[in-house]
C-alpha positions as CSV (number, residue, x, y, z in Angstrom):
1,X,1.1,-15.4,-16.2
2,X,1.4,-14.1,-12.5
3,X,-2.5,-14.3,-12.3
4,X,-2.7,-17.6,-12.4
5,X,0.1,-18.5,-9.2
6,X,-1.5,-19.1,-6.1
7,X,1.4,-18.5,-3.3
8,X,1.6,-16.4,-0.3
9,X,5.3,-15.4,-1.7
10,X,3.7,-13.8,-4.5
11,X,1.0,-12.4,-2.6
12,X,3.5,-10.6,0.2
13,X,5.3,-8.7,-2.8
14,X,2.5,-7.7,-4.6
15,X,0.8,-6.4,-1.1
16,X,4.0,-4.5,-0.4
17,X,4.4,-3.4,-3.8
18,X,0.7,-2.1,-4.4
19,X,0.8,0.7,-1.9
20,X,4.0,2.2,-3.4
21,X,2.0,2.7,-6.5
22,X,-0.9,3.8,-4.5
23,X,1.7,6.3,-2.9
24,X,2.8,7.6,-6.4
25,X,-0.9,7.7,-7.9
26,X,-2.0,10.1,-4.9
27,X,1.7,12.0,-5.1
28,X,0.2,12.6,-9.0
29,X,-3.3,13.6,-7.8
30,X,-2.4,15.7,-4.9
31,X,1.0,16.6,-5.2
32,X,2.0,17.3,-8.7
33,X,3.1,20.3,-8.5
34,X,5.4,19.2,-6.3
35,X,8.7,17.2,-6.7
36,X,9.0,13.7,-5.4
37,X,11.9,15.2,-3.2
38,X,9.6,17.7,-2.1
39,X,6.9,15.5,-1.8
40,X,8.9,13.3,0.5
41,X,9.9,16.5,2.5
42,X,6.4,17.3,3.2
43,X,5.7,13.9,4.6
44,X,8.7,13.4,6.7
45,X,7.6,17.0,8.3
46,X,4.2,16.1,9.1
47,X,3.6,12.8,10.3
48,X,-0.2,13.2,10.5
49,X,-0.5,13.1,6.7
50,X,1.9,10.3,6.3
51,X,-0.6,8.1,8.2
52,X,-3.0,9.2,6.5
53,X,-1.7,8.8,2.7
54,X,-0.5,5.2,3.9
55,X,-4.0,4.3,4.4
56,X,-5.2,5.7,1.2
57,X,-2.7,3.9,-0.7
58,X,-3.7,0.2,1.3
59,X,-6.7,0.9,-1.3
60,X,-4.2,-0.6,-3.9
61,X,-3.8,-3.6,-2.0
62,X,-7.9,-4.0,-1.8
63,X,-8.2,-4.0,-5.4
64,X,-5.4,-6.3,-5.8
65,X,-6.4,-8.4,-2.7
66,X,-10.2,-8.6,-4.8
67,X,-8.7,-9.4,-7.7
68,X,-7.1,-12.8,-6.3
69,X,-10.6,-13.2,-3.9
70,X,-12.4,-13.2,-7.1
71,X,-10.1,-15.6,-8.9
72,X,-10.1,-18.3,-6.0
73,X,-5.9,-17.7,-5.3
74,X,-6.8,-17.7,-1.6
75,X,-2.8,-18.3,-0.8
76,X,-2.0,-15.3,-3.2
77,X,-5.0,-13.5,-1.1
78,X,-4.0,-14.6,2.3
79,X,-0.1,-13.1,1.8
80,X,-1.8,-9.4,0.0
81,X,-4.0,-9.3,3.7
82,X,-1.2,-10.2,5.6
83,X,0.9,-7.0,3.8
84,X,-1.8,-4.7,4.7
85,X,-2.2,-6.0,8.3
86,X,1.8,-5.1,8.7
87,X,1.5,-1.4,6.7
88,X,-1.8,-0.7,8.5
89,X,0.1,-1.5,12.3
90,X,2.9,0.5,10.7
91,X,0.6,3.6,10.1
92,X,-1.1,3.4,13.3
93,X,2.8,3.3,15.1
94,X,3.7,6.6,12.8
95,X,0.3,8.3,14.2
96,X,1.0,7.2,18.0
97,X,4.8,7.4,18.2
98,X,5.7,11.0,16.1
């Protein structure tokens, strides 16, 4: 079961992956009356929300990140932080660069 591995491999895809289904659960919150092409419009228009749903979806890689805390996978842990660390710089260059 991919519970039970402890490597930062697995840990650096699942912290990249987790945020993409954060993105989708908040595109079926907020956005649902929307299509996912016009969805994707909207963000590339207005930076300022891009930033902003990019940190909402890092919560994804919190509860994934506790989930491997709590089981004592530390490498698995240490590669989910190291995910959010690069999509959290990448937010912060969308808010200061566009």
């Amino acid at each position: 079961m991919i519970f039970k591995r402890d490597q930062l491999t697995l840990g650096l895809i699942l912290g990249f992956i987790a945020p993409v289904f954060g993105l989708f659960g908040y595109y079926l919150l907020k956005f649902r009356l929307f299509t996912l092409k016009e969805f994707f419009q909207v963000l590339g228009m207005q930076p300022s929300l891009l930033t902003g749903i990019i940190s909402l979806a890092l919560i994804a890689n919190a509860v994934v990140f506790t989930l491997y805390i709590n089981a004592h996978k530390d490498k698995t842990a240490k590669g989910i932080f190291i995910a959010t660390c690069m999509y959290a710089l990448a937010a912060l260059f969308v808010k200061w660069a566009l």
